[in-house]
Backbone of each chain as ProteinMPNN parsed JSONL, in Angstrom:
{"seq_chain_A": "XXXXXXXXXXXXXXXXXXXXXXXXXXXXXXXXXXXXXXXXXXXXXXXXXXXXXXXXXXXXXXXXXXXXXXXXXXXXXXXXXXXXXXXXXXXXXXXXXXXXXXXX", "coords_chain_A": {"N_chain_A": [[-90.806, 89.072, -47.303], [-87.943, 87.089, -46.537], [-86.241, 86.897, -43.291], [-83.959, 86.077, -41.006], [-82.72, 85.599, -37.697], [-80.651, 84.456, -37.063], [-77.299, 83.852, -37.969], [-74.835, 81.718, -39.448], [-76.947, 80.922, -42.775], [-78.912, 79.149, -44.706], [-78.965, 79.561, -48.472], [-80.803, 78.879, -51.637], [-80.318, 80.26, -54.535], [-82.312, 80.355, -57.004], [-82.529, 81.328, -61.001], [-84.62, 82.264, -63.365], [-85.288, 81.669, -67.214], [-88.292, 81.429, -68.517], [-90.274, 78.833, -70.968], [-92.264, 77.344, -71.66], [-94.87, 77.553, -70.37], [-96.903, 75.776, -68.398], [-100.525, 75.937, -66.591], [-100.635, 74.594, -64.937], [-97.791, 75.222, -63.987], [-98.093, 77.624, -62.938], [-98.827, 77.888, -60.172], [-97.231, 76.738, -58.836], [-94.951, 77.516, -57.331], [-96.851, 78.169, -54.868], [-97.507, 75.602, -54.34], [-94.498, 74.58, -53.9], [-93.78, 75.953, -51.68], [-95.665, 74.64, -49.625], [-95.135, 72.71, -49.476], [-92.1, 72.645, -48.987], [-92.722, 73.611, -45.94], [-92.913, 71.653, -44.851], [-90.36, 70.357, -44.291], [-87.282, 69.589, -42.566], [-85.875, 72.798, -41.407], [-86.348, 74.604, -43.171], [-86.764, 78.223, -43.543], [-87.852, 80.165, -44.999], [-89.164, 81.884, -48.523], [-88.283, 83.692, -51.008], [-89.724, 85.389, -53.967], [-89.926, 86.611, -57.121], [-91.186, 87.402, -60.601], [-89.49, 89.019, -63.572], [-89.132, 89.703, -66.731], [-87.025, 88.077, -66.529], [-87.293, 85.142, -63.603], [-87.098, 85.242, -60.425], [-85.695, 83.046, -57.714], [-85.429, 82.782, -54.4], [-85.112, 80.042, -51.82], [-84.728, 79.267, -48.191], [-82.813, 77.672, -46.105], [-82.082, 76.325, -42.793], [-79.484, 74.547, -43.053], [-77.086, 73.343, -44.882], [-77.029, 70.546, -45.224], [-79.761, 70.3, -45.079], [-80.726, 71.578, -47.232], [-80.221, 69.295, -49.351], [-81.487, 66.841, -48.352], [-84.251, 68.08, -49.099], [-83.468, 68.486, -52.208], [-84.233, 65.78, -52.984], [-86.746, 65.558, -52.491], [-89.946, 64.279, -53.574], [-92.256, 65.959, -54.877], [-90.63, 68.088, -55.35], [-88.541, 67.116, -57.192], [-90.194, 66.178, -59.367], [-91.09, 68.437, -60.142], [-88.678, 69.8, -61.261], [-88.376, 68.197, -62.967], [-90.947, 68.386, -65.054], [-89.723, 70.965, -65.381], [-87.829, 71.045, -67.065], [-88.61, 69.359, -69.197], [-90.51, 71.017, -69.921], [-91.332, 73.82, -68.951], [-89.236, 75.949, -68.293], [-86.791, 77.914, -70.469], [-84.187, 77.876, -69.719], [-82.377, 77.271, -66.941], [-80.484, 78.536, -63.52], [-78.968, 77.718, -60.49], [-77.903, 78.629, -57.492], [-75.863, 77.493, -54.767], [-75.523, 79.14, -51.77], [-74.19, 80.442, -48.972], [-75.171, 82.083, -46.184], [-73.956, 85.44, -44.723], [-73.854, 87.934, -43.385], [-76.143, 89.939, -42.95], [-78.553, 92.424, -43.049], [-81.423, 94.728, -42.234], [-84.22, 97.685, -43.477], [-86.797, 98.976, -42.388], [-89.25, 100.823, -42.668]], "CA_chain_A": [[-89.358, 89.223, -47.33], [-87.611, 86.561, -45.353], [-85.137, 87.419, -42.691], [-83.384, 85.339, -40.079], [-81.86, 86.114, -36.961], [-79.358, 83.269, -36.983], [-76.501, 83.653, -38.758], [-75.199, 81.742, -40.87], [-77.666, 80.104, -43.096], [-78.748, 79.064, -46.385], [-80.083, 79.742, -49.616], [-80.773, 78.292, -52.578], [-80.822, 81.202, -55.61], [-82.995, 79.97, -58.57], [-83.103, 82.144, -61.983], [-84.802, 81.407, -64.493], [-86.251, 82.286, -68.157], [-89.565, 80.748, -69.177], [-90.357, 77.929, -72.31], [-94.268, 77.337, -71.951], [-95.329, 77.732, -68.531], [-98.771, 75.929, -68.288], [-101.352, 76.029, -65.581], [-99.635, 73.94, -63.401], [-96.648, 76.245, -63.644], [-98.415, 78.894, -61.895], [-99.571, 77.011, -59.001], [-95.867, 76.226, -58.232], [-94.703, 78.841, -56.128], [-97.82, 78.11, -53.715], [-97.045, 74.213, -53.845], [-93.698, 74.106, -53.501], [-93.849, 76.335, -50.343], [-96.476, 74.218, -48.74], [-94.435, 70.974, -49.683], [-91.146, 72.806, -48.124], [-92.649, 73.705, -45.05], [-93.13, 70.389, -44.077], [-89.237, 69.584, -44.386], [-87.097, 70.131, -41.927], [-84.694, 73.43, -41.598], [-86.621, 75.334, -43.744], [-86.803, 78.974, -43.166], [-88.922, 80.822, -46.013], [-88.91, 81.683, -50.329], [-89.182, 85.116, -51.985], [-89.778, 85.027, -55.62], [-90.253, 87.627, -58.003], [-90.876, 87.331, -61.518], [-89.92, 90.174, -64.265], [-88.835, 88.628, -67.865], [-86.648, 86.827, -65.706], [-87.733, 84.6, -62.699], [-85.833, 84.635, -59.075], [-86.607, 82.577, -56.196], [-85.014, 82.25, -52.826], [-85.096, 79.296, -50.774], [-83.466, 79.522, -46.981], [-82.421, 77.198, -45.253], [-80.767, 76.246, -42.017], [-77.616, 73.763, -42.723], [-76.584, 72.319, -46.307], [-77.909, 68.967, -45.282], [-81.384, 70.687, -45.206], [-81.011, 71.687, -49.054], [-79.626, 68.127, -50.004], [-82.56, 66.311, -48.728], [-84.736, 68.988, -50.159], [-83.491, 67.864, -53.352], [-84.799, 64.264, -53.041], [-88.294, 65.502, -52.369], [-90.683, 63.859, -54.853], [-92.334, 67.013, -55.142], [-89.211, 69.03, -56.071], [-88.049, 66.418, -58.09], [-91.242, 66.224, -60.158], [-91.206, 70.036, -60.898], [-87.48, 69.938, -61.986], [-88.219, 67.082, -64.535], [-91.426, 69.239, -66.18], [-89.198, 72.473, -65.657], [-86.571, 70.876, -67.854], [-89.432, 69.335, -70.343], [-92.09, 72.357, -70.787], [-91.365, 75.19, -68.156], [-87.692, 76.766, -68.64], [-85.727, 77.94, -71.366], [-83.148, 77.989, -69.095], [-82.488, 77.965, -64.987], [-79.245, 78.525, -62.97], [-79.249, 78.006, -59.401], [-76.864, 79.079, -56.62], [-76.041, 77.198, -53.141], [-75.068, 79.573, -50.681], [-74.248, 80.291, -47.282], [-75.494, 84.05, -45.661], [-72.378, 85.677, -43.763], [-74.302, 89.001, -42.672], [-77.496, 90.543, -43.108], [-79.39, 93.709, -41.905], [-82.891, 95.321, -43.044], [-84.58, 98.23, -43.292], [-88.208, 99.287, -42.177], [-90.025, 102.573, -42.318]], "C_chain_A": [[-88.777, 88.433, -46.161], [-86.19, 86.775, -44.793], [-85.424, 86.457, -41.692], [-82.58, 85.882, -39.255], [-80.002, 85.472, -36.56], [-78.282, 82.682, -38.134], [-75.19, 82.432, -38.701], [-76.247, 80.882, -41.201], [-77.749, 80.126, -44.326], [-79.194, 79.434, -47.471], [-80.241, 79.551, -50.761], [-81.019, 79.477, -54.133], [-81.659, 81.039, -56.865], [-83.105, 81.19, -59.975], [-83.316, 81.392, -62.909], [-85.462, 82.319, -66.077], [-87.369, 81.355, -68.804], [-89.687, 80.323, -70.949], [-91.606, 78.427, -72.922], [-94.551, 77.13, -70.591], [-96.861, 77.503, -68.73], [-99.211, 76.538, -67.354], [-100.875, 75.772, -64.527], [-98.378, 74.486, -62.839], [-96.932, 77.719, -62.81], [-99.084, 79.08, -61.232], [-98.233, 76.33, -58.632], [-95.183, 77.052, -57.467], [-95.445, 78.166, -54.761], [-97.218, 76.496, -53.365], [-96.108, 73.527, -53.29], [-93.21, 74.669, -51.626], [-94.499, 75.397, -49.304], [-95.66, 72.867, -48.391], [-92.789, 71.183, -48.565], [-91.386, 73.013, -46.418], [-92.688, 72.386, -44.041], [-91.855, 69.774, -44.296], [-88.454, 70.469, -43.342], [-85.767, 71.176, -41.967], [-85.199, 74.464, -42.557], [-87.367, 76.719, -43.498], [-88.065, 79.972, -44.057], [-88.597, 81.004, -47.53], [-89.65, 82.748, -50.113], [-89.032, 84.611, -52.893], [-90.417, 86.394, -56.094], [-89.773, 87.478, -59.666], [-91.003, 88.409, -62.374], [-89.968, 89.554, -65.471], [-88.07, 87.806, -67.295], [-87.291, 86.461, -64.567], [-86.487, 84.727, -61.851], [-86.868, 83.877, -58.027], [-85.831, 82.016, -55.001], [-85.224, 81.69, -52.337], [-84.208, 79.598, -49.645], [-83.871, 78.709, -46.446], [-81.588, 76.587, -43.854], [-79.158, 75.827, -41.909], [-78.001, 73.667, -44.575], [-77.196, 71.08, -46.387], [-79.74, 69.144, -45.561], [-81.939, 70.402, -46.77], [-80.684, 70.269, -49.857], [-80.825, 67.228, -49.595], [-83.607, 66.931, -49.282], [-84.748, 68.427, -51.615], [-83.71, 66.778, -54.19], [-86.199, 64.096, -52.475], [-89.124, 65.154, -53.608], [-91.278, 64.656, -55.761], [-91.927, 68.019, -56.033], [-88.69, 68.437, -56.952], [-89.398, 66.75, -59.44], [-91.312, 67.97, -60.998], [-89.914, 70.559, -61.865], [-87.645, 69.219, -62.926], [-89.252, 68.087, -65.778], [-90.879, 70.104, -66.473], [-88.763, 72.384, -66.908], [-87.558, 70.558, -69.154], [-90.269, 70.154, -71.153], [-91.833, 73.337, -69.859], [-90.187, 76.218, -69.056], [-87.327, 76.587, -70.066], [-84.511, 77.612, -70.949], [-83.253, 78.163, -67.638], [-80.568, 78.117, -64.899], [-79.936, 78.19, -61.701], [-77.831, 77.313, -58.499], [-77.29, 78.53, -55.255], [-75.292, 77.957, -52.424], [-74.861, 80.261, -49.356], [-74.356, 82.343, -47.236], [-74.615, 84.191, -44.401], [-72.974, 86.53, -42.901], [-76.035, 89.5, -43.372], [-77.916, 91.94, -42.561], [-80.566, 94.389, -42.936], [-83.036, 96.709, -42.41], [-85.987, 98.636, -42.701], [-88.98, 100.597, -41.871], [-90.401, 102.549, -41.271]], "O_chain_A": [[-88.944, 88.815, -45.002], [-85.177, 86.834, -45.491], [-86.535, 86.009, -41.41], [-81.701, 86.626, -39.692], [-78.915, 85.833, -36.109], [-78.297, 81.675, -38.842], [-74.603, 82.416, -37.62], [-76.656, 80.098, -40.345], [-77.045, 80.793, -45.085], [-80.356, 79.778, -47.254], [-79.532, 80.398, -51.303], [-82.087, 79.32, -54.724], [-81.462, 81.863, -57.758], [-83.98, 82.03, -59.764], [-82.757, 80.377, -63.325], [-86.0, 83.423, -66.0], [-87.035, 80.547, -69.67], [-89.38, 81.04, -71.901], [-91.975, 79.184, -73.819], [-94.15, 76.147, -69.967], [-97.749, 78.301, -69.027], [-98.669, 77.585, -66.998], [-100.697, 76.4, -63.483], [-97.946, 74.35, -61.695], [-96.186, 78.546, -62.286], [-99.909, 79.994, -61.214], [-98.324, 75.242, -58.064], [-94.957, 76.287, -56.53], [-94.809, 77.732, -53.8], [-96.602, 76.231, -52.333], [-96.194, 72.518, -52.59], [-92.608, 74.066, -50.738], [-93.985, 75.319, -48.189], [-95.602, 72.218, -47.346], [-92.382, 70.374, -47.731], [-90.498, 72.682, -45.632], [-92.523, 72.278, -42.826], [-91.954, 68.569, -44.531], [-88.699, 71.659, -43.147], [-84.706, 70.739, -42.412], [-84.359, 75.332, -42.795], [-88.565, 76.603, -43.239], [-89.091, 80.357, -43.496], [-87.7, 80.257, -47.92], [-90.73, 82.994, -49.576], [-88.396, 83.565, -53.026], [-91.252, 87.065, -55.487], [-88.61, 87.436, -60.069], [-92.083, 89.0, -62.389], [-90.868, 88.716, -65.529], [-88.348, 86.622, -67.488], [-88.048, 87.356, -64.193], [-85.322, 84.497, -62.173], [-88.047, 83.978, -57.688], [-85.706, 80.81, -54.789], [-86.005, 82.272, -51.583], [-83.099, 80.091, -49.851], [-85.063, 78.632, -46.146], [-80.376, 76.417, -43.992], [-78.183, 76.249, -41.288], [-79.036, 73.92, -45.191], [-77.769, 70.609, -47.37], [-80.591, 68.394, -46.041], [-82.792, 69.698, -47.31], [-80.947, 70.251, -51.059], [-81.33, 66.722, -50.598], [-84.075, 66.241, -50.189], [-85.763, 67.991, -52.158], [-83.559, 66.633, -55.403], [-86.744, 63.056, -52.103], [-88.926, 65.793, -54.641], [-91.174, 64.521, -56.98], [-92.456, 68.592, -56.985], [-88.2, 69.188, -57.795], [-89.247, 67.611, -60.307], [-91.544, 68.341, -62.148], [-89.958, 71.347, -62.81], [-87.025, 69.532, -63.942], [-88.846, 68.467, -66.876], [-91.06, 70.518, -67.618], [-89.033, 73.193, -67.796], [-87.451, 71.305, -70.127], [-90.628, 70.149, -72.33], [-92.624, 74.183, -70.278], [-90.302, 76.923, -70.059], [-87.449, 75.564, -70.741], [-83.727, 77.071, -71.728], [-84.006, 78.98, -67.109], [-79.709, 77.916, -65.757], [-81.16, 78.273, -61.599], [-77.135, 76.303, -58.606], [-78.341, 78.748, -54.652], [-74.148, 77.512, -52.321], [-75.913, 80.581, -48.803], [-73.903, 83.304, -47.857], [-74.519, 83.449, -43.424], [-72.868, 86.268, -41.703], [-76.681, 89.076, -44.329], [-77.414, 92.37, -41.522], [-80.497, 94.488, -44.161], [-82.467, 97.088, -41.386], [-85.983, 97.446, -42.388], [-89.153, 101.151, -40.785], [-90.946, 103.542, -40.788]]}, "seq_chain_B": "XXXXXXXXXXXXXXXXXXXXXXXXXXXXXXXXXXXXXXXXXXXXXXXXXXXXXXXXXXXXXXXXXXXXXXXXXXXXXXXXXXXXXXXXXXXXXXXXXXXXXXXX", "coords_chain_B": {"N_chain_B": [[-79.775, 86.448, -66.872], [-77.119, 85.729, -64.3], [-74.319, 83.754, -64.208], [-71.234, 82.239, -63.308], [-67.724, 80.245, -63.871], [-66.333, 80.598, -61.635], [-65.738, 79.139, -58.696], [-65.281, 79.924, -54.959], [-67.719, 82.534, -55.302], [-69.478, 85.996, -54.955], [-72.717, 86.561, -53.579], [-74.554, 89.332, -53.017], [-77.992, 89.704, -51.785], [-80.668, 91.437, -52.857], [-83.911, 92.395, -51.174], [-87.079, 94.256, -51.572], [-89.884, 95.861, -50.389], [-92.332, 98.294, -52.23], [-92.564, 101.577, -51.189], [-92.748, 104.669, -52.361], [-92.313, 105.186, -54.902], [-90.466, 106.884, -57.624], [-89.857, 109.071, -60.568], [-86.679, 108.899, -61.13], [-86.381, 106.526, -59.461], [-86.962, 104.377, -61.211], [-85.219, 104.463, -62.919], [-83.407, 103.375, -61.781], [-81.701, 100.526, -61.815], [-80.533, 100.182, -64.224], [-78.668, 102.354, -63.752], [-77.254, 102.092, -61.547], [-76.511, 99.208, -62.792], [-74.305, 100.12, -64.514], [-72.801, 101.849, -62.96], [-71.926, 99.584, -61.255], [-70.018, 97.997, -62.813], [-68.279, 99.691, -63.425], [-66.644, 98.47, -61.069], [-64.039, 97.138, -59.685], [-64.366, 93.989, -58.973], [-66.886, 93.177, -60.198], [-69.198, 90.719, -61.142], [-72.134, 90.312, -62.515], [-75.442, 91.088, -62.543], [-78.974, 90.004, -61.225], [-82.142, 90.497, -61.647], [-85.449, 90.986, -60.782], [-89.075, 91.8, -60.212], [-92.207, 91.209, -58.888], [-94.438, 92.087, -56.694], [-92.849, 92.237, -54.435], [-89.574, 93.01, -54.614], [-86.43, 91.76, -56.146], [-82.713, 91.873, -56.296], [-80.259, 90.515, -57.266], [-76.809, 90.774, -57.117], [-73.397, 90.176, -58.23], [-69.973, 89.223, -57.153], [-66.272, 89.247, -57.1], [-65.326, 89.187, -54.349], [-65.58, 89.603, -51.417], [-64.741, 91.963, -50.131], [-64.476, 93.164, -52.657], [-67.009, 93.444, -52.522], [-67.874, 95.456, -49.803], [-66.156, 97.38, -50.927], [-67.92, 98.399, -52.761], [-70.131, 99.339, -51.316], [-69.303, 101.635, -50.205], [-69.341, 103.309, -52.914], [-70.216, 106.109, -54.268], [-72.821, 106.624, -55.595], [-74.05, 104.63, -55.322], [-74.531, 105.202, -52.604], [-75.88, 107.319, -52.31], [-78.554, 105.999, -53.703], [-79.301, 104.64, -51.347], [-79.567, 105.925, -49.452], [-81.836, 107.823, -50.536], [-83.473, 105.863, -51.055], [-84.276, 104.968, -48.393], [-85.622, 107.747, -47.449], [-87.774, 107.633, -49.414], [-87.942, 105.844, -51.373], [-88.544, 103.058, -50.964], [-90.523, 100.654, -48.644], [-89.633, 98.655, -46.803], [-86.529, 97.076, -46.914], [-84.326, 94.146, -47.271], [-80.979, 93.25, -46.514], [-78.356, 90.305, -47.825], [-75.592, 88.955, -47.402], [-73.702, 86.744, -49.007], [-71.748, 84.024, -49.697], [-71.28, 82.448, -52.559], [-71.171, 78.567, -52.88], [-71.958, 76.561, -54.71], [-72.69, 75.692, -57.761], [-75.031, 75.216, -60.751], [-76.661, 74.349, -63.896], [-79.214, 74.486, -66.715], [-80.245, 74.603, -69.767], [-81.754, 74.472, -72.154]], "CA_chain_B": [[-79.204, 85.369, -65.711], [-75.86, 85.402, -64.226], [-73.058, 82.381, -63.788], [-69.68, 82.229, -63.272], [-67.441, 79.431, -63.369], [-64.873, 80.377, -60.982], [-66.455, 79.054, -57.215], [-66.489, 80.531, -54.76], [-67.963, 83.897, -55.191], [-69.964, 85.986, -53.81], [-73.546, 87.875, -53.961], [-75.364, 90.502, -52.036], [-79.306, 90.07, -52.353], [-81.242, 92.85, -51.766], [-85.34, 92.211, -51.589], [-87.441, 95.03, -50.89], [-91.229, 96.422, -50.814], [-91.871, 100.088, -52.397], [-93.091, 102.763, -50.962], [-92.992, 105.891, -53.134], [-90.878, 105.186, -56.381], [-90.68, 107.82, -58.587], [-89.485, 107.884, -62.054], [-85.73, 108.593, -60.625], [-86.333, 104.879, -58.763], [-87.248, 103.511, -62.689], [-83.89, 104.38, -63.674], [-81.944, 102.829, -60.816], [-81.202, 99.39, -61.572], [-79.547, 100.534, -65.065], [-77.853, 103.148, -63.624], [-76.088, 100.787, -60.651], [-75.488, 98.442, -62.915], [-73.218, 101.017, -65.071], [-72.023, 102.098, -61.291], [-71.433, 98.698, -60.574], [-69.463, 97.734, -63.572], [-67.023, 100.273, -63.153], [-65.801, 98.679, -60.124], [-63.181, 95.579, -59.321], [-64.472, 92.206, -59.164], [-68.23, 92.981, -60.416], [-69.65, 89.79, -62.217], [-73.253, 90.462, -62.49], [-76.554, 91.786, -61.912], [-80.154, 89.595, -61.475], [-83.154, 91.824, -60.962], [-86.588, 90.55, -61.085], [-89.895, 92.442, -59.392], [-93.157, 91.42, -58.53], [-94.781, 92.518, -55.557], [-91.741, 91.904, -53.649], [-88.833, 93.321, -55.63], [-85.407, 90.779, -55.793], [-82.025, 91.948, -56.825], [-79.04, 90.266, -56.915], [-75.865, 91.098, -57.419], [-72.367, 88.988, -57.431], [-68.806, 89.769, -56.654], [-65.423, 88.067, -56.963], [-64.559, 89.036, -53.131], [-65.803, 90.44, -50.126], [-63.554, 93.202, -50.278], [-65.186, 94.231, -53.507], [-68.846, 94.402, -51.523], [-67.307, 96.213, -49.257], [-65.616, 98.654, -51.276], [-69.129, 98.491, -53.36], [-70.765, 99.775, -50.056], [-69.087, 102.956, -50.293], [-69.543, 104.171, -53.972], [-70.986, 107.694, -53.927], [-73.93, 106.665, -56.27], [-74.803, 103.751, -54.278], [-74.547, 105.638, -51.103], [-77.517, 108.287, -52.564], [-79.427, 105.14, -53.834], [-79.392, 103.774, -50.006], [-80.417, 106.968, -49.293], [-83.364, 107.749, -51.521], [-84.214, 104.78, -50.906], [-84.437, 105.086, -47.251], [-86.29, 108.598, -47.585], [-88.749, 107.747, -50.122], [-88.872, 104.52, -52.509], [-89.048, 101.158, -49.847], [-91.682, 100.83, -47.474], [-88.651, 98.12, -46.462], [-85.838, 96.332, -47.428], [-83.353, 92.998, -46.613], [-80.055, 92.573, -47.227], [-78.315, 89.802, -46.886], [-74.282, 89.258, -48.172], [-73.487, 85.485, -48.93], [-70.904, 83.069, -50.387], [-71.706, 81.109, -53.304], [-70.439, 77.473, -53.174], [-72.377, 75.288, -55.597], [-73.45, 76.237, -58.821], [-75.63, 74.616, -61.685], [-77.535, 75.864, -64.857], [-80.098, 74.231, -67.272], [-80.526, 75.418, -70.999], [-82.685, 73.959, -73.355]], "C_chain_B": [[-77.504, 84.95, -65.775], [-75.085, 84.047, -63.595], [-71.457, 83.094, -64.071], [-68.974, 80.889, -63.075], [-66.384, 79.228, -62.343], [-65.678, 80.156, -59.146], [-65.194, 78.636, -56.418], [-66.878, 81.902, -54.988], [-69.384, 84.561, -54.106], [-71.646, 86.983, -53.823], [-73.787, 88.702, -52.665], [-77.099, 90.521, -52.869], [-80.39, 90.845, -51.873], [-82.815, 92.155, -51.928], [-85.635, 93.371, -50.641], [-89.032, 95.243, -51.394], [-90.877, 97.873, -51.232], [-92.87, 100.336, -51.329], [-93.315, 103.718, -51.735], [-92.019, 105.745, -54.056], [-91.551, 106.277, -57.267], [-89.675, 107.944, -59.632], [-87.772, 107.926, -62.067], [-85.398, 106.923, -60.478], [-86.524, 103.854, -60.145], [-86.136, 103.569, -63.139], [-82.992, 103.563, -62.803], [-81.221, 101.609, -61.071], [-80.039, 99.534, -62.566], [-78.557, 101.465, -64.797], [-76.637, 102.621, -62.219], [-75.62, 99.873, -61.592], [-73.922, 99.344, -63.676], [-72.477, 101.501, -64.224], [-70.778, 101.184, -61.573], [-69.962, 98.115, -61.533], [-68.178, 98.131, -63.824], [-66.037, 99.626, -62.19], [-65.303, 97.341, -60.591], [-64.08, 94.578, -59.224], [-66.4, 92.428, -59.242], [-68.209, 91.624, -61.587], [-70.8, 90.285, -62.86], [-74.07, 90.969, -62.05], [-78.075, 91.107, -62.292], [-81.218, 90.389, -60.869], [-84.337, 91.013, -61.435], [-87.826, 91.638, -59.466], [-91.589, 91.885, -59.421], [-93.831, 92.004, -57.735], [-93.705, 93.032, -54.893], [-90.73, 92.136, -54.72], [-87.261, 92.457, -55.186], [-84.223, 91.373, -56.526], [-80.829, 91.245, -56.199], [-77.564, 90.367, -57.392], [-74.535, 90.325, -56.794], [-71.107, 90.032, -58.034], [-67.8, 88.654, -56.529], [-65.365, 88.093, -55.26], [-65.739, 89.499, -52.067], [-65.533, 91.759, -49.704], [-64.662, 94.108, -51.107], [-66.537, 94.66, -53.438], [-68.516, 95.309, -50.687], [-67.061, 97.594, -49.628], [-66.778, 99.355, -52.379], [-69.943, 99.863, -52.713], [-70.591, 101.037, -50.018], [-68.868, 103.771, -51.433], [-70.806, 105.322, -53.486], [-72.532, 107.615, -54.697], [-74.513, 105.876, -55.867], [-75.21, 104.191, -52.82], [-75.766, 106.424, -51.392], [-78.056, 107.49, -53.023], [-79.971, 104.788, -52.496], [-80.204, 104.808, -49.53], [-82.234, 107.558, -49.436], [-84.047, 106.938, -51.074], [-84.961, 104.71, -49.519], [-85.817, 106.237, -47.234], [-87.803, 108.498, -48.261], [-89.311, 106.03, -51.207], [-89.014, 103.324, -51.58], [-89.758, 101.973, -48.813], [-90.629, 99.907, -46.54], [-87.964, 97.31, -46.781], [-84.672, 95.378, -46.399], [-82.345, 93.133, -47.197], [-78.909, 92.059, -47.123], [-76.956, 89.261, -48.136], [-73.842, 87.836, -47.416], [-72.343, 84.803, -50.145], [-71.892, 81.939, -51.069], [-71.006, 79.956, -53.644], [-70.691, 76.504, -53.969], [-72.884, 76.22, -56.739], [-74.395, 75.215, -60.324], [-76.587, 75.087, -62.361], [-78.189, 74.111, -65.944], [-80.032, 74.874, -68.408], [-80.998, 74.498, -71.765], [-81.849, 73.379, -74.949]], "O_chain_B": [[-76.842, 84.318, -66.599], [-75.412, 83.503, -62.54], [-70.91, 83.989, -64.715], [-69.451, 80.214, -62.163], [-65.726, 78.21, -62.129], [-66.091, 81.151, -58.549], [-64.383, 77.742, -56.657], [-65.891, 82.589, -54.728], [-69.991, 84.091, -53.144], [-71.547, 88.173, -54.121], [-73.234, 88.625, -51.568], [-77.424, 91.026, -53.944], [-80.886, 90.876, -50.747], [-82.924, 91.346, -52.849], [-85.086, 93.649, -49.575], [-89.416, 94.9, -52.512], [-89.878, 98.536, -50.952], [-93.692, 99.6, -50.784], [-94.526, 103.715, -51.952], [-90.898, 106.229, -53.902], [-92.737, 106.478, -57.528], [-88.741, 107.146, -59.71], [-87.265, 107.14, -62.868], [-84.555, 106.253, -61.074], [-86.237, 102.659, -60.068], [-85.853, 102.65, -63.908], [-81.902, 103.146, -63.196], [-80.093, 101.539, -60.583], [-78.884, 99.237, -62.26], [-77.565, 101.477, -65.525], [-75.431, 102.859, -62.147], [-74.435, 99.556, -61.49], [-72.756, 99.136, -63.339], [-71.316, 101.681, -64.591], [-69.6, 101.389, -61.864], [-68.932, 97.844, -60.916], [-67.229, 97.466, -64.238], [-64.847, 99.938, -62.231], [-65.779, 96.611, -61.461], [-64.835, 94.941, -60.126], [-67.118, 91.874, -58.41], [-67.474, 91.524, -62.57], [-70.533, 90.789, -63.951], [-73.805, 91.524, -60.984], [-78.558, 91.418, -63.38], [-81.162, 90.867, -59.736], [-84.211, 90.368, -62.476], [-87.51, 91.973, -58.325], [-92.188, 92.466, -60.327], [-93.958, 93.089, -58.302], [-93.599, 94.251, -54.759], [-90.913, 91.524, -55.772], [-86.924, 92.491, -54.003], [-84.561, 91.508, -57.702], [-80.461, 91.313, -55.026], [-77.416, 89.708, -58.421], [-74.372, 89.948, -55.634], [-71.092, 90.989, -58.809], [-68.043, 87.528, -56.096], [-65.358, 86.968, -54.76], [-66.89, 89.645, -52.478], [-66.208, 92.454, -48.946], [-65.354, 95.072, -50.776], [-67.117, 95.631, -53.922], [-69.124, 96.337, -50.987], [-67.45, 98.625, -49.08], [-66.671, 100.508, -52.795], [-70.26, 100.927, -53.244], [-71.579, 101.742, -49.812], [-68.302, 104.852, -51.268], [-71.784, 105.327, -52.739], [-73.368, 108.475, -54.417], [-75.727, 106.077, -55.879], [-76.024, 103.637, -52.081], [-76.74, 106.184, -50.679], [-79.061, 108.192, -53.135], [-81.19, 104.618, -52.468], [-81.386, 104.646, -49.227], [-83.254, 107.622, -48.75], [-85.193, 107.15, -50.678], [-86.158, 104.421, -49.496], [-86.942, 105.777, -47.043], [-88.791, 109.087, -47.823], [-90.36, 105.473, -51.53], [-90.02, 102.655, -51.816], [-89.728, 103.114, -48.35], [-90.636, 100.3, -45.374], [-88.634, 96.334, -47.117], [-84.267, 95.667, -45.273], [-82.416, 93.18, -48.425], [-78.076, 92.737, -46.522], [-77.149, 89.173, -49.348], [-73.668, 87.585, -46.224], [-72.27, 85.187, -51.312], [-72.703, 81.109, -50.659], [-70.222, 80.04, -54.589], [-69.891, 75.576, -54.09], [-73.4, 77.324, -56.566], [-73.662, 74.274, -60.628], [-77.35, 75.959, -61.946], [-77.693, 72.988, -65.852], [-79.683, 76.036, -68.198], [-80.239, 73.545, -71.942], [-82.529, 72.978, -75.893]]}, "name": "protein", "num_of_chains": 2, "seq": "XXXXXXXXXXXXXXXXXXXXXXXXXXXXXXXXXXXXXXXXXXXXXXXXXXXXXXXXXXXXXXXXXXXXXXXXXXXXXXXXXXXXXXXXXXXXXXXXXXXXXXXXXXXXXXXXXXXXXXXXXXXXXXXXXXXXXXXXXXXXXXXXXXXXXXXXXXXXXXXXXXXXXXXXXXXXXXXXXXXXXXXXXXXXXXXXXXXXXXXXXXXXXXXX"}
């Protein structure tokens, strides 16, 4: 569960509903994390899938998520998404105003 | 999977681990959203759970999270919740400024 102390920041909302999700589709989670951490501004990704898919990206500025989106990587996964993954995605850019957690 | 085309708006995304859900905690998401629905500027409700459980929920205003915050059936969810179903939870109340969707 990722939390930040430094408000504000970003986050990218992904939902989605699944086409044909090969092999390679569920080995994307792990990849695209490994591929984001190596960009800069990038904070962490929950994901949880029920019949629908969510997945949180956070990042520090807007400019973070905009080169983000010209990663070869990320690009490459949005082109199969659109060919053989998804029925459908949405995804939401926006900025975190407040926050606060709980913890037993 | 929720959209809206009127930007900006606004969600609240909760992610949390359980702790002790019991079959009360199986009814909750349907029974907030019927809460939630009742009130002023509800759009939506995305829920997805793996491990890590993701809900999100959007709002025309600020105001109407706000005035969300203090429904009496949400207030004994926060509760409960506290007492018995999360081991711990985030949550983190953001403006959505970009939007874009995918459909097959």
């Amino acid at each position: 569960m990722t939390t930040s102390n430094e408000l504000p920041y970003y986050a990218v909302i992904f939902t989605s509903l699944l086409h044909l999700p090969d092999e390679e589709y569920h080995g994307l989670d792990e990849k695209l994390i490994l591929e984001a951490k190596k960009m800069d501004g990038f904070i962490g990704m929950d994901s949880a899938r029920s019949l629908l898919g969510i997945s949180v990206s956070y990042w520090k500025t807007l400019e973070d998520i905009q080169i983000w989106s010209q990663n070869t990587q990320h690009i490459f996964a949005k082109e199969k998404g659109k060919k053989l993954w998804y029925e459908s995605y949405n995804v939401k850019i926006c900025k975190i105003e407040k926050e606060y957690s709980f913890k037993r």
